[in-house]
N, CA, C and O atoms as a MOPAC input file, in Angstrom:
PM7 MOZYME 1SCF
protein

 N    -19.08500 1    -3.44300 1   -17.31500 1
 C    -19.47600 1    -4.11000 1   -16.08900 1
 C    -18.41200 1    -5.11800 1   -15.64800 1
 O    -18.00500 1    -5.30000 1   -14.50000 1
 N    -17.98000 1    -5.83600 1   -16.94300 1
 C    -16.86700 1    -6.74000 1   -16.20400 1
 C    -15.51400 1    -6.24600 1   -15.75500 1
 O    -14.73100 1    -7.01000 1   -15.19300 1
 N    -15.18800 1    -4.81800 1   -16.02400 1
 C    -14.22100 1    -4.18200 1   -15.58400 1
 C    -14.46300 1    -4.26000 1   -13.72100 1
 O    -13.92700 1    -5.03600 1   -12.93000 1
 N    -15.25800 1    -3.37800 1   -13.50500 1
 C    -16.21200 1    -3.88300 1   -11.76600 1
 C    -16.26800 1    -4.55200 1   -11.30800 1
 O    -15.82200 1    -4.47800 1   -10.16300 1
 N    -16.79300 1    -5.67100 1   -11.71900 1
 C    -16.14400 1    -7.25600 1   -11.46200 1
 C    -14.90400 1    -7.34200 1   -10.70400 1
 O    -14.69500 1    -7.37600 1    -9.49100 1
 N    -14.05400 1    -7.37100 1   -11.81900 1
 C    -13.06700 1    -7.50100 1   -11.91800 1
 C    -11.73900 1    -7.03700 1   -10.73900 1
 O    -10.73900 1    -7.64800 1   -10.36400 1
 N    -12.34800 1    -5.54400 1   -10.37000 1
 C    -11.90800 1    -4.67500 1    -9.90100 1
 C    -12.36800 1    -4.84000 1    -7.79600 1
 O    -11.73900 1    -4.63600 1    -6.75700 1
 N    -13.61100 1    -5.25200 1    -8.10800 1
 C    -14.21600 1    -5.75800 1    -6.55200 1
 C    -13.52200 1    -6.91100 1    -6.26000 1
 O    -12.91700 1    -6.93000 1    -5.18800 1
 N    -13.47600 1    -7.90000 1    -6.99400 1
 C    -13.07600 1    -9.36300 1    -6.99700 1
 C    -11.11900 1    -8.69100 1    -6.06300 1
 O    -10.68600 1    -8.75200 1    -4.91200 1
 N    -10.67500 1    -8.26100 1    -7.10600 1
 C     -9.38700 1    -7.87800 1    -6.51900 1
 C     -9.04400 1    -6.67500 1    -4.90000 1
 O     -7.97700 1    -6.56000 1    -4.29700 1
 N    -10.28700 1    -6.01100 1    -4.62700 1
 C    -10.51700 1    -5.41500 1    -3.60700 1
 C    -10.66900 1    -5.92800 1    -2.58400 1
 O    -10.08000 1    -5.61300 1    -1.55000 1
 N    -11.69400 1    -7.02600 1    -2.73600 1
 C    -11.81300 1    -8.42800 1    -1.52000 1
 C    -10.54400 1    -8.77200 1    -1.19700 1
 O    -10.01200 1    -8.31800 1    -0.18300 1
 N     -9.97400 1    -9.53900 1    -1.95600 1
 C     -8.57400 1    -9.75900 1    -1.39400 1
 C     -7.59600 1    -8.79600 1    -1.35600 1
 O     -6.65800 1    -9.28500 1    -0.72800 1
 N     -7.37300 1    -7.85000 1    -1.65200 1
 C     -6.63400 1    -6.78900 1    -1.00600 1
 C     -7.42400 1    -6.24600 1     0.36100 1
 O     -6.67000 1    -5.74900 1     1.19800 1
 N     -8.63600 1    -6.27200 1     0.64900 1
 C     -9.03900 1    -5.68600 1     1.69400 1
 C     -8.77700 1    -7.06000 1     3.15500 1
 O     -8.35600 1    -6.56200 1     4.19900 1
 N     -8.91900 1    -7.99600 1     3.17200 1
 C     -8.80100 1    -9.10200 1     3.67200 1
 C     -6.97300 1    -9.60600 1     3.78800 1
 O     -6.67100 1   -10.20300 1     4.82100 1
 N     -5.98300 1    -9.38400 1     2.87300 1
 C     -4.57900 1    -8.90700 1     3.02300 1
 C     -3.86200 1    -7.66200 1     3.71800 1
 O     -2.70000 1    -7.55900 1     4.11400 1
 N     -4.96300 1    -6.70800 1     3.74400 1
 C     -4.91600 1    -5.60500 1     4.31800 1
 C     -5.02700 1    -5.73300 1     6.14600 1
 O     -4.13000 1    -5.76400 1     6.98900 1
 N     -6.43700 1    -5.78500 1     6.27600 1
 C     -7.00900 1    -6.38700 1     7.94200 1
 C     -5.47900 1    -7.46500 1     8.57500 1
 O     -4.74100 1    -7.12100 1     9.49800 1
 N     -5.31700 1    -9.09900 1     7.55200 1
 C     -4.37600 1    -9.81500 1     8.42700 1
 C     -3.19700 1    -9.52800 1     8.50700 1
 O     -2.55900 1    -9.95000 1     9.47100 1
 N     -2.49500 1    -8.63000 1     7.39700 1
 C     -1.25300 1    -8.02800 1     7.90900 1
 C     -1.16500 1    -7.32200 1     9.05500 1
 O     -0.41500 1    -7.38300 1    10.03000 1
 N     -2.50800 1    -6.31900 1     8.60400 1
 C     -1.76900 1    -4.93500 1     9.93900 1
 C     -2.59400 1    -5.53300 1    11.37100 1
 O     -2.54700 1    -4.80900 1    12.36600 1
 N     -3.27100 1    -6.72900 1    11.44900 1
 C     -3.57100 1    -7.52400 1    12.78500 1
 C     -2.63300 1    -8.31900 1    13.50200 1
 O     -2.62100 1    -8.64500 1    14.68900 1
 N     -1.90500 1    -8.55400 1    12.63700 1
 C     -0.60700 1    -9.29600 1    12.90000 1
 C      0.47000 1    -8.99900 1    13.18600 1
 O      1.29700 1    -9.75400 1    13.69700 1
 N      0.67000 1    -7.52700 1    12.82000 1
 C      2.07700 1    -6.22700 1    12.68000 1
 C      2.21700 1    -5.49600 1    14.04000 1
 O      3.20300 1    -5.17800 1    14.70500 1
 N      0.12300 1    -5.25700 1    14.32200 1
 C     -0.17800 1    -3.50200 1    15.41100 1
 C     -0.22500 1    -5.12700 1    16.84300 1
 O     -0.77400 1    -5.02800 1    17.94100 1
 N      0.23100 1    -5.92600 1    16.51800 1
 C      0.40700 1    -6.34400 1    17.95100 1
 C      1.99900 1    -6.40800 1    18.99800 1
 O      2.26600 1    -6.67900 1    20.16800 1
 N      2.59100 1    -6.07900 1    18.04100 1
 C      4.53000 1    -6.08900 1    18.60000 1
 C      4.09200 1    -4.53600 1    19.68000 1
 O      4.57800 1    -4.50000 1    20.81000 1
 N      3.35500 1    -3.58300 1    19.29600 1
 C      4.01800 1    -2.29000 1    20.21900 1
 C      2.54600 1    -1.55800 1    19.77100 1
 O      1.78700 1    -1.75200 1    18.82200 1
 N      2.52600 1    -0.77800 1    20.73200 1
 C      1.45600 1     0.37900 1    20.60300 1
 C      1.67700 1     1.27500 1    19.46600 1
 O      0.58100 1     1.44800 1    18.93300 1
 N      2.69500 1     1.99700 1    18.78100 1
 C      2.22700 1     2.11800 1    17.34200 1
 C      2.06100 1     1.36800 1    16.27100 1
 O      2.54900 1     0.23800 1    16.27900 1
 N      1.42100 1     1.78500 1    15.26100 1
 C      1.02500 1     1.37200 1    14.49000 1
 C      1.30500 1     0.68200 1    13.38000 1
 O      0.50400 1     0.86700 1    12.46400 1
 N      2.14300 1    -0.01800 1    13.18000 1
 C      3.30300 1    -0.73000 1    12.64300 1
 C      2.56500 1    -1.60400 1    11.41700 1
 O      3.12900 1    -1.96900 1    10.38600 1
 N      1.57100 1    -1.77900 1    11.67500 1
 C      0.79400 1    -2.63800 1    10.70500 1
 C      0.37900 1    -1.61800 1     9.28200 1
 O      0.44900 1    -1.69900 1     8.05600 1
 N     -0.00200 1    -0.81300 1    10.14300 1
 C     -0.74800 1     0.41500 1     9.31000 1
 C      0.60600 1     0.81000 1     8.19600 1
 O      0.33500 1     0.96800 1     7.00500 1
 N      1.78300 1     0.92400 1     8.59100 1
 C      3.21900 1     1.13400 1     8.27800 1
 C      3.17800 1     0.03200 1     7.64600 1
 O      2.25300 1     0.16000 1     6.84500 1
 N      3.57900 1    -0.85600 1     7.54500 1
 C      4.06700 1    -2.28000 1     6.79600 1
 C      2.91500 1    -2.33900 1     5.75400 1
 O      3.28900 1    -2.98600 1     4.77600 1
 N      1.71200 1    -1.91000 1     5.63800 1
 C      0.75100 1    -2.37900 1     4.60400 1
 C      1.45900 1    -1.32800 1     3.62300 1
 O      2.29100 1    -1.65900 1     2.77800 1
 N      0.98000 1     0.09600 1     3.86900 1
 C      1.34000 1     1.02500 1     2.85500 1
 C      2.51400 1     1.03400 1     2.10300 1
 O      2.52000 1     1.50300 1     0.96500 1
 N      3.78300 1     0.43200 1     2.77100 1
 C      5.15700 1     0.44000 1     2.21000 1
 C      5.17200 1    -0.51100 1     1.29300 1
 O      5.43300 1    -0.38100 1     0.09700 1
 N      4.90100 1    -1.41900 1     1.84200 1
 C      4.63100 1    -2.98600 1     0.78100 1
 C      3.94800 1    -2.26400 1    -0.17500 1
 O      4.43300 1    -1.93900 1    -1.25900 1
 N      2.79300 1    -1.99700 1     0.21500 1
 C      1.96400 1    -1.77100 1    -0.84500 1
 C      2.46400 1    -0.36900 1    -1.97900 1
 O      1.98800 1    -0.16200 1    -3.09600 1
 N      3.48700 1     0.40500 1    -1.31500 1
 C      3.97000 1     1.45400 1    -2.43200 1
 C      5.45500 1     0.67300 1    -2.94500 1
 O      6.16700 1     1.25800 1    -3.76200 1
 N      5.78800 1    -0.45800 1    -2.49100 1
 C      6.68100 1    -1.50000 1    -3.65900 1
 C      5.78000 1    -1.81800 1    -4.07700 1
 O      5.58800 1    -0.96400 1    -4.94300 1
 N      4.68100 1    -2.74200 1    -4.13400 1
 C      3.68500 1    -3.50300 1    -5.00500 1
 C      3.26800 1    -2.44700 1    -5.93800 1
 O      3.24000 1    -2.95600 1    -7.05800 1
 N      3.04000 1    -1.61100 1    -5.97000 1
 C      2.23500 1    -0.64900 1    -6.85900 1
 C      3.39500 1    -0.08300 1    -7.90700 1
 O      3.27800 1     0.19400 1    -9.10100 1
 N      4.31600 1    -0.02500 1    -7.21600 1
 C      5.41700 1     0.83900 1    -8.07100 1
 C      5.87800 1    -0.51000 1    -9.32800 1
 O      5.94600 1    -0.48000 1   -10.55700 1
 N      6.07400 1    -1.37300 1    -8.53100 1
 C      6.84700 1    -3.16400 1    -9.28800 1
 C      5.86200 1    -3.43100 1   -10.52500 1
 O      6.10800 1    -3.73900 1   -11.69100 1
 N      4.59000 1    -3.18800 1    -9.80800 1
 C      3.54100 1    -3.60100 1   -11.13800 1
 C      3.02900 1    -2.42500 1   -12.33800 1
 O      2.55700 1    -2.59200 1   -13.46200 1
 N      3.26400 1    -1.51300 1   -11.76800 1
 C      3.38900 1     0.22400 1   -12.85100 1
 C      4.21900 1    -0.23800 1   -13.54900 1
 O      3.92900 1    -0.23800 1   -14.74600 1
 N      5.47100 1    -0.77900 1   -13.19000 1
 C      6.40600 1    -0.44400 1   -13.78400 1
 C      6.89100 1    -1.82200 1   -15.07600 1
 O      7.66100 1    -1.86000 1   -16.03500 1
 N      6.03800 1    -2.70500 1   -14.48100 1
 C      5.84200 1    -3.95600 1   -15.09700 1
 C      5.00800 1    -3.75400 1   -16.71500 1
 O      5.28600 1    -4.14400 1   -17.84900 1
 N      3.49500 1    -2.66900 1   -15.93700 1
 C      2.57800 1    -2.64800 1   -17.26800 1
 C      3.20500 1    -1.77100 1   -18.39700 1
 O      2.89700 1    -1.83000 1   -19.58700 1
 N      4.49500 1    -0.63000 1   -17.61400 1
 C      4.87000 1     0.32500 1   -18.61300 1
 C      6.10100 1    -0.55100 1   -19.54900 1
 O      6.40900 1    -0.16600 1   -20.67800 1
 N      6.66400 1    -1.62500 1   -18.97500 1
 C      7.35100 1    -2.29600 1   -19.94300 1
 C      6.99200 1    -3.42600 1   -20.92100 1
 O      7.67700 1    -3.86100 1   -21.84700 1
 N      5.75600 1    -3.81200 1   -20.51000 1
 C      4.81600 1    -4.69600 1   -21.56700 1
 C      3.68000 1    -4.02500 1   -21.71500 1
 O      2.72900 1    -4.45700 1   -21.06400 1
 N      3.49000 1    -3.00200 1   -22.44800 1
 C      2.20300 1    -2.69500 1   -23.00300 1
 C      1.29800 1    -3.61400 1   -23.64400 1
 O      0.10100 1    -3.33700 1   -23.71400 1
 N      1.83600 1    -4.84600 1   -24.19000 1
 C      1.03000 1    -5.64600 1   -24.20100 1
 C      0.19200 1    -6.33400 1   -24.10100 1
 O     -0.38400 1    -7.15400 1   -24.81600 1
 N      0.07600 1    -5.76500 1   -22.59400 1
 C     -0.37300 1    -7.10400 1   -21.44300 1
 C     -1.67100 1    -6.44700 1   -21.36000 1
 O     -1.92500 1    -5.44600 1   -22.03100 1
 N     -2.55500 1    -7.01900 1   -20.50200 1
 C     -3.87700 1    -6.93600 1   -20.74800 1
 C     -4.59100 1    -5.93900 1   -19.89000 1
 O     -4.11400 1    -6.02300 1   -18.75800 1
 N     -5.35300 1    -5.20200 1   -19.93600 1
 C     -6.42800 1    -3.88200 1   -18.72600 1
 C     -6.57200 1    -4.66900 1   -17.83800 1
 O     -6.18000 1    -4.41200 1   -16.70000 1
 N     -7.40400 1    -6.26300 1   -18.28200 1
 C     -7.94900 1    -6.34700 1   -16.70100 1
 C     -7.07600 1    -6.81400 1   -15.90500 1
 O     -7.60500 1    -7.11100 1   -14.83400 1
 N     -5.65700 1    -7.07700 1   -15.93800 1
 C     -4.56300 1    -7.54100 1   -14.76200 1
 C     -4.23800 1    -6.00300 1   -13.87300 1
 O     -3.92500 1    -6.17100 1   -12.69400 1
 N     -4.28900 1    -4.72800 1   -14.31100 1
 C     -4.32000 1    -3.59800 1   -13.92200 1
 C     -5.78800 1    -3.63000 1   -13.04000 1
 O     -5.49400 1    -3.51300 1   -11.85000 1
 N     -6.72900 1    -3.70600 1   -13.15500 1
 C     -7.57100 1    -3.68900 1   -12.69000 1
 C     -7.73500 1    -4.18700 1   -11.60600 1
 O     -8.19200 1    -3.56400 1   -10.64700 1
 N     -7.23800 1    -5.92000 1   -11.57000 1
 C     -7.63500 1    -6.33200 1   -10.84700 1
 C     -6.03400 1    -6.22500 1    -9.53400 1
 O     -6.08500 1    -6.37800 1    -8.31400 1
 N     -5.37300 1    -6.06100 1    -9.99900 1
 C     -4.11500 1    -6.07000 1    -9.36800 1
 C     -3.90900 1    -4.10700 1    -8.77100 1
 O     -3.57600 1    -4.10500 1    -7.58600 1
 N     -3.98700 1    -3.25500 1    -9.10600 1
 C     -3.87700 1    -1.78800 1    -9.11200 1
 C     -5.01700 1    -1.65700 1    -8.27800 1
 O     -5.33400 1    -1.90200 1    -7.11400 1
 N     -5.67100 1    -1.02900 1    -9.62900 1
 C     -7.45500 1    -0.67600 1    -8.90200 1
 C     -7.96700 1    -1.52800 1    -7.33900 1
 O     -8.08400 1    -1.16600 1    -6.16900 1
 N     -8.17400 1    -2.81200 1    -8.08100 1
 C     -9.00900 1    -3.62100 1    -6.83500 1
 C     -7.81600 1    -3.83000 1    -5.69400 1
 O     -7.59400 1    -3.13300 1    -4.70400 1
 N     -7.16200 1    -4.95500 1    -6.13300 1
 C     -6.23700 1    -5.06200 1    -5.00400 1
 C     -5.06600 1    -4.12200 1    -4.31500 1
 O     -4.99100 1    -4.34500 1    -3.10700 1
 N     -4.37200 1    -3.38300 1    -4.66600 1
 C     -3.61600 1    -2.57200 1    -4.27900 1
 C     -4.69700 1    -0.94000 1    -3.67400 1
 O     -4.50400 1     0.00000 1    -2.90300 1
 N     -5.30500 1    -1.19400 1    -4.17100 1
 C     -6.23900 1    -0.05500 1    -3.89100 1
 C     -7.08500 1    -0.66400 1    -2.46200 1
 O     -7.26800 1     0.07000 1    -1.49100 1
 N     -7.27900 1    -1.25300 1    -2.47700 1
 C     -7.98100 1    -2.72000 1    -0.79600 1
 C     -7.11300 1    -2.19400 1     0.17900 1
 O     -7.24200 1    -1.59600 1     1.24700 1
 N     -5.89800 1    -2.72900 1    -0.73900 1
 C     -4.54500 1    -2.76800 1     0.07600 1
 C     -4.14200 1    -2.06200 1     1.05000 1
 O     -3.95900 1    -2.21800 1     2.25700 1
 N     -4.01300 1    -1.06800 1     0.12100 1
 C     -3.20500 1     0.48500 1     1.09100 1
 C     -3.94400 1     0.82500 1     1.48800 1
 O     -5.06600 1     0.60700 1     1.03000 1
 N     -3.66900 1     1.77900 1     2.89700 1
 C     -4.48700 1     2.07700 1     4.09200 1
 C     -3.89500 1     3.64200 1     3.98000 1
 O     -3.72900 1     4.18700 1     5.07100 1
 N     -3.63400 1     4.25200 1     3.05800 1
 C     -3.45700 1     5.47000 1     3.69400 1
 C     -4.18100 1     6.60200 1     4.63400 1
 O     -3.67600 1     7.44400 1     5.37600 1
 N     -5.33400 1     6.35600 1     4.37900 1
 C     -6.96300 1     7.00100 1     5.28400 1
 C     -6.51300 1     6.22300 1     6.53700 1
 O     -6.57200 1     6.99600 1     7.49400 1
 N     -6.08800 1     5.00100 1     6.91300 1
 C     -6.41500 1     4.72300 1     8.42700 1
 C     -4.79900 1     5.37100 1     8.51900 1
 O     -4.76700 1     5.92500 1     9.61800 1
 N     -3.90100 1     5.48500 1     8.07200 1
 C     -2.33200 1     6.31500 1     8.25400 1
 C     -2.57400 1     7.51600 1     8.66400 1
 O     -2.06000 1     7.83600 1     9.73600 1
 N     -3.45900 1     8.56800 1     7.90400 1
 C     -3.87700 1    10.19200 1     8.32500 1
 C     -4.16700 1     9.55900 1     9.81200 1
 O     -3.58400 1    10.07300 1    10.76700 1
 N     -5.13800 1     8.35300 1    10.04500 1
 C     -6.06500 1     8.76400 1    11.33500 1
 C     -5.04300 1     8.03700 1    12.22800 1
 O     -4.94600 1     8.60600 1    13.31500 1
 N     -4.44600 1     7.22200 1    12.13600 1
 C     -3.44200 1     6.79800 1    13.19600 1
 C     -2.14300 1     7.99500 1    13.21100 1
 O     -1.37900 1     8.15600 1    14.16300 1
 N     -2.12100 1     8.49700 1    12.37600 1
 C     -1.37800 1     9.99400 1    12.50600 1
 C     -2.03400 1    11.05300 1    13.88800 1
 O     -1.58200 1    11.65900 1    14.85900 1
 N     -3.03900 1    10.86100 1    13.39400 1
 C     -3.67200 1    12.39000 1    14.34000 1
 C     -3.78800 1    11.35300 1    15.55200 1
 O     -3.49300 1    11.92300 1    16.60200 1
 N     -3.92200 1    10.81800 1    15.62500 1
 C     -4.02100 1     9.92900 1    17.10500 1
 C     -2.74900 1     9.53600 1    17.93300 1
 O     -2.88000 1     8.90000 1    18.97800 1
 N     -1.43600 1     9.94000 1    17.43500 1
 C     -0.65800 1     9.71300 1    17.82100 1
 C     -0.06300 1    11.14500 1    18.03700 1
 O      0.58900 1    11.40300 1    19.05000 1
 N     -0.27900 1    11.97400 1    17.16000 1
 C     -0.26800 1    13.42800 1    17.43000 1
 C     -1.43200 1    13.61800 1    19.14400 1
 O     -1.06300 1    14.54000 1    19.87100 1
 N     -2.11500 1    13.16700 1    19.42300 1
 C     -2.61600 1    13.31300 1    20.04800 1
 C     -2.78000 1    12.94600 1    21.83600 1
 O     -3.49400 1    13.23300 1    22.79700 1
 N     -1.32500 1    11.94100 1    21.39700 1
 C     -1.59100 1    10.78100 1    22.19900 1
 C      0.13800 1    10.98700 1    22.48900 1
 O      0.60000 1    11.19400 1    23.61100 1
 N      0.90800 1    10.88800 1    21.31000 1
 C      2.26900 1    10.29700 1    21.57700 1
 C      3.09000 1    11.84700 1    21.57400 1
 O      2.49700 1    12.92500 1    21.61800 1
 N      4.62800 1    11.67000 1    21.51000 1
 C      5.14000 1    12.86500 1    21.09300 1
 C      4.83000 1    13.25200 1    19.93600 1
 O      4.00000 1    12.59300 1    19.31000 1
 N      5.50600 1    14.59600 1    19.26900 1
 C      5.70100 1    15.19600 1    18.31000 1
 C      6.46100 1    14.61100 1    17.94700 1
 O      6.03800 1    14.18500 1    16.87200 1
 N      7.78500 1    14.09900 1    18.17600 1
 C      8.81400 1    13.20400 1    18.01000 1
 C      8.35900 1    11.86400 1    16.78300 1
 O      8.74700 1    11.63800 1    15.63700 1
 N      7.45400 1    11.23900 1    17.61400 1
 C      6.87900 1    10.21300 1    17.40200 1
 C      6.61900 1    10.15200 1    16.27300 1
 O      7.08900 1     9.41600 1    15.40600 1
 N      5.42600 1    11.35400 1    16.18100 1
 C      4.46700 1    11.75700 1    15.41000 1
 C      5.70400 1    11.97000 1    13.77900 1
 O      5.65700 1    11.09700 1    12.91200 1
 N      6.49300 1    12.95200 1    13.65000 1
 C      7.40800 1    13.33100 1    13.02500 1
 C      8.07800 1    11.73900 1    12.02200 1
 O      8.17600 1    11.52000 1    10.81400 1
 N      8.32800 1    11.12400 1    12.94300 1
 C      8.75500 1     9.99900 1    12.93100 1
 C      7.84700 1     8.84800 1    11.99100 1
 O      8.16000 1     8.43200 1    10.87600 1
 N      6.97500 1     8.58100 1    12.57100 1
 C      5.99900 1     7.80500 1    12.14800 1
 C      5.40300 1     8.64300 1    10.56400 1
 O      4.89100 1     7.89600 1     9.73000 1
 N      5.47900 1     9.78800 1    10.31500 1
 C      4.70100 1    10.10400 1     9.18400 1
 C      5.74800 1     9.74400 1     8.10600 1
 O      5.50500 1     9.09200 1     7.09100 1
 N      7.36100 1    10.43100 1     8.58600 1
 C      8.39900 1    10.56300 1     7.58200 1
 C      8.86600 1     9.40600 1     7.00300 1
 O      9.29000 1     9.32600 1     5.85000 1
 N      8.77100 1     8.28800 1     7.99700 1
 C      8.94500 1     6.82500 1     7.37000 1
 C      7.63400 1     6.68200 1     6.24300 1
 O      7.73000 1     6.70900 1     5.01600 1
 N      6.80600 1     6.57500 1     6.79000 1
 C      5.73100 1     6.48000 1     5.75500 1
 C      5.93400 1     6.74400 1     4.38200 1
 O      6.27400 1     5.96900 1     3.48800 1
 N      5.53200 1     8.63000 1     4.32500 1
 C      6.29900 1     9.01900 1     3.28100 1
 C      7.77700 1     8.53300 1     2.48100 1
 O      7.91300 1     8.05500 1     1.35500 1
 N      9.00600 1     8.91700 1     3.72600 1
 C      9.96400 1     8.72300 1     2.58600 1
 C     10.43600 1     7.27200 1     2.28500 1
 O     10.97000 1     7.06200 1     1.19600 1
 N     10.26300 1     6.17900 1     3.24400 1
 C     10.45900 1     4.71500 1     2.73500 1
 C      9.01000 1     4.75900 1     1.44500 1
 O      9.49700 1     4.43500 1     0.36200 1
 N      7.66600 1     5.01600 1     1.31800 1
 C      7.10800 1     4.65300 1     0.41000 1
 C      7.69400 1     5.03900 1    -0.98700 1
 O      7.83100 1     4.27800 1    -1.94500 1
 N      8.06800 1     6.59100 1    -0.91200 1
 C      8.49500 1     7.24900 1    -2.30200 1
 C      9.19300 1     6.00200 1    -3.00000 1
 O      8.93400 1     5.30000 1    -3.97700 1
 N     10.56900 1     6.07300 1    -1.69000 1
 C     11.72600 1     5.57900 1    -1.92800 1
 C     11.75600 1     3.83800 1    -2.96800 1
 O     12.58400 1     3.48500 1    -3.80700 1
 N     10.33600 1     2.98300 1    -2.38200 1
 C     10.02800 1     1.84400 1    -2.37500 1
 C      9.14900 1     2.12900 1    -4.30500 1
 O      9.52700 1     1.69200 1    -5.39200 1
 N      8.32800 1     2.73200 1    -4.06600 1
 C      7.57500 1     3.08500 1    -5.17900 1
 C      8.54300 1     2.68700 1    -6.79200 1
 O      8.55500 1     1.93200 1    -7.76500 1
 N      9.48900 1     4.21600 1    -5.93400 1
 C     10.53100 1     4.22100 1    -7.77600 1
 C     11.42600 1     3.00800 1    -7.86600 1
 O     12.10000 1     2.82800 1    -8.88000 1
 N     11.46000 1     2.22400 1    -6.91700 1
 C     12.67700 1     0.80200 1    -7.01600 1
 C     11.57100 1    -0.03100 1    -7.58500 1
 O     11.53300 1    -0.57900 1    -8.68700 1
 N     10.74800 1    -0.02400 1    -6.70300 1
 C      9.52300 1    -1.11200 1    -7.86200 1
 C      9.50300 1    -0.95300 1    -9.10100 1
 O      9.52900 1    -1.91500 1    -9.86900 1
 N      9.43800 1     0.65500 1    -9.62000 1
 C      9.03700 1     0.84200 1   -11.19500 1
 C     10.18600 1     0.64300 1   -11.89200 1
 O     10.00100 1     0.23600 1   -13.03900 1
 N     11.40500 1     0.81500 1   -11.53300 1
 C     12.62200 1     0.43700 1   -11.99200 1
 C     12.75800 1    -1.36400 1   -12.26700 1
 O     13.14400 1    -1.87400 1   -13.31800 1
 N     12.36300 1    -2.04600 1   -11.12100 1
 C     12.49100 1    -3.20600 1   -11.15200 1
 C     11.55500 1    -3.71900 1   -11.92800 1
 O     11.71200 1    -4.83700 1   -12.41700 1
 N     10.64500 1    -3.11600 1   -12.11700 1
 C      9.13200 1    -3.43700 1   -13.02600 1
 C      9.46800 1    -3.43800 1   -14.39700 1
 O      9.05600 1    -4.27900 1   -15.19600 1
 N     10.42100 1    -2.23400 1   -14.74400 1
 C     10.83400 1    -1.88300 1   -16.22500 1
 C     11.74300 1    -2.64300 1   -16.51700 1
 O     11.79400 1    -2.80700 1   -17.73600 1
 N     12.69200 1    -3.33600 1   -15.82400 1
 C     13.61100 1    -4.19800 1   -16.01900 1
 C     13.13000 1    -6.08700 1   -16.25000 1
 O     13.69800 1    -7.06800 1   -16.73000 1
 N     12.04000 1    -5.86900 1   -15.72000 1
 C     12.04800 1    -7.25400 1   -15.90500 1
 C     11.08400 1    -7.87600 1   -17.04000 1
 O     11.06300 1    -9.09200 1   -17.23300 1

């Protein structure tokens, strides 16, 4: 049970970090830029702290929990990314569309493995 805890407690504030970033981001331009800036951050954050727990095994479940699970999991918006995808498919060019997914994807990959690198290093 205190894993749950643990794991909600860190969801709140990832979900509430989530909302004031991309409220603060989707106001420069009609795409979705917020939606973009959460997930990227959030695939450095995820990758930095993977890569953190794989070099101190030491360290404890519930900082994974509450940091991974709850908060990074709050965090990332990839579900509102699909739907601001199809809405821009819908709305904007193909161009756009092309555009907006491939950053997503390839800055996150890209962001992910520098985190876990930087995670293992430090």
């Amino acid at each position: 049970m205190e894993k749950y805890i643990i794991i909600a407690f860190g969801g709140a504030i990832g979900a509430v970090a989530r909302v004031a970033l991309g409220e603060a981001l989707s106001k420069w331009d009609a795409l979705p830029y917020g939606t973009m800036a959460v997930n990227i951050i959030g695939c450095l954050l995820i990758g930095l702290i993977a890569g953190l727990y794989m070099a101190h095994l030491e360290w404890p479940q519930w900082g994974k929990y509450l940091l991974i699970a709850g908060g990074l999991g709050a965090f990332t918006t990839f579900s509102t990314f699909i739907l601001d995808l199809l809405e821009l498919m819908t709305t904007a060019s193909l161009l756009d569309s092309l555009i907006y997914s491939g950053l997503q994807i390839g800055v996150g990959l890209l962001l992910c493995a520098i985190g876990i690198q930087i995670g293992r290093l430090l």
